[in-house]
N, C-alpha and C positions, 0 to 999 in steps of 0.2 A: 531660304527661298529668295531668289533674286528680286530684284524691282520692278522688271517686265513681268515677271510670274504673278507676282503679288498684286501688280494693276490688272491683267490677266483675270486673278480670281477672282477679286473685286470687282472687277466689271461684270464677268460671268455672276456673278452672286447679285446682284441687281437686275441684271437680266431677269433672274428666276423671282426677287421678288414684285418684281412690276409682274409677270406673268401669274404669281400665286393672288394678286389683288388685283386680276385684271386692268391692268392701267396697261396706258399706250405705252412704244418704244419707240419715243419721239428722238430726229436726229437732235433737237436743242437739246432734251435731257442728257444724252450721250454725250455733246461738246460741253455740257455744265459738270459732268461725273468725270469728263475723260481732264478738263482742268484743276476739279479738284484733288484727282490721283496721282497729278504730276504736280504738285506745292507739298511741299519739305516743311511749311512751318504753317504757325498758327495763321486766320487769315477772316477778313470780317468780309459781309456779303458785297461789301461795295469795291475792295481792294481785287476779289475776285471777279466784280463788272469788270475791272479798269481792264483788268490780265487776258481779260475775253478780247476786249474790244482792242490792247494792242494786240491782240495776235489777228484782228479782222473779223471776231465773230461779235455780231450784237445778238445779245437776249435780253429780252423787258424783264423788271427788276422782280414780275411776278413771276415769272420762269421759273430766275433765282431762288427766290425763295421757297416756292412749294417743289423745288428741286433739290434745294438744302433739307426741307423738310423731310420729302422719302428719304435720302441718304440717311439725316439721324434714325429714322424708325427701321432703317436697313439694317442697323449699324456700323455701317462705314463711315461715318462720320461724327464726332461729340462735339457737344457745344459747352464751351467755358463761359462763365458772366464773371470776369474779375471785377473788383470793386469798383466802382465808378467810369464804368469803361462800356460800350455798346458791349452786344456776346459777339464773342471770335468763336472760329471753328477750326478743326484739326481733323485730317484722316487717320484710320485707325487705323494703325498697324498689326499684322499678326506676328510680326518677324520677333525671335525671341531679343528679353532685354527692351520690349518698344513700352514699356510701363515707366511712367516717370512724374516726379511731381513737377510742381511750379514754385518756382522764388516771384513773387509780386511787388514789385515797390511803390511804395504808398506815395511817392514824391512824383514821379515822372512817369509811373505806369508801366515802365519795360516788364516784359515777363521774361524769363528766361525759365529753359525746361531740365532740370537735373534728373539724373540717374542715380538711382543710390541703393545697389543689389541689395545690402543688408537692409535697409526697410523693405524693397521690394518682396523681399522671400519671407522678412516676416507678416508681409502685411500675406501675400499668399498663402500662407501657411494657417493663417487663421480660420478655425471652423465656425458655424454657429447651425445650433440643434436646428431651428425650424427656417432656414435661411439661404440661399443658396448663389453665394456671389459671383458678379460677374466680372467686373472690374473693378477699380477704385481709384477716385482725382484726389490728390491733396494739394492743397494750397496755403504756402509759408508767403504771409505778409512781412513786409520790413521795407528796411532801405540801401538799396545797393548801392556798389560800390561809388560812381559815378556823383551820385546825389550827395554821400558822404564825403568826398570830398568837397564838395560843393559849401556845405555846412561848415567847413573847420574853416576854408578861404577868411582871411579877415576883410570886413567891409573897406575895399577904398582905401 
C-alpha cells in the first residue's frame, strides 16, 4: 500500500469512527489527523503544536490533545512513555514489516526504532488459549552508541 493510500485509509477510518460515536468532523480535527499522518517518526504533543503552527494552522493545546486522544482509541495512533521522558506518539502503520521495537538510552534519551523480522514472526507467531493479541511494543534499555563513547573519552 502506498503512503497516499494508507493516509487515505486512515483518514477514511476516523471518518467512520467519529461517525460510529457520533462526534463532530470538525475542520481542526482534520488539520490535527491529516499532520499527524504525514510525521515519519515518534512525536510529543507539543513538537506536533510547533509543526501546525509552522505550517500557519493554530489549534489550542485542548484540540490537541482530545485529538491525540480519538486517534489512540481509533487506533491510529500509540502512545509510548519511555523512561523519564513526557509520552511521545507514533502513527500506526498497516504496511507489512511496520512492527518494531525500540533501543532506549538511559543517558541521553534517544530512541531509536529497530526492525528485527526474527523476533518479529516469533513474537507473531505466539498463541495464547484465552487471549487474543493485537500488537506488541518492546522496549531494550541500555546505552547507545553516542553516550558510550562519551564514557570511555578521558577527563581533560
Amino acid at each position: 500500500m502506498t503512503e497516499l493510500k494508507q493516509k487515505n485509509s486512515s483518514r477514511e477510518a476516523f471518518v467512520q469512527f467519529l461517525k460510529e460515536r457520533g462526534l463532530r468532523r470538525t475542520p481542526e480535527r482534520f488539520a490535527v489527523v491529516d499532520k499527524v499522518l504525514s510525521m515519519n517518526d515518534h512525536f510529543y504533543v507539543e513538537s506536533l503544536r510547533e509543526a501546525m503552527e509552522a505550517d500557519g494552522y493554530r489549534v489550542s493545546r485542548a484540540t490537541l490533545y482530545n485529538t491525540i486522544q480519538l486517534l489512540l482509541e481509533s487506533g491510529l495512533v500509540r502512545r509510548h512513555q519511555f523512561e523519564g521522558q513526557p509520552a511521545q506518539y507514533e502513527r500506526v502503520s498497516t504496511q507489512a514489516g511496520a512492527n518494531h521495537h525500540h533501543l532506549v538510552c538511559r543517558k541521553c534519551g534517544k530512541v531509536k526504532e529497530v526492525k528485527d523480522p526474527e523476533l518479529i514472526k516469533l513474537l507473531s507467531s505466539r498463541r495464547y488459549r484465552t487471549f487474543q493479541p493485537e500488537f506488541f511494543t518492546l522496549y531494550v534499555y541500555g546505552t547507545c552508541s553516542t553516550c558510550q563513547r562519551k564514557l570511555k573519552k578521558p577527563n581533560g
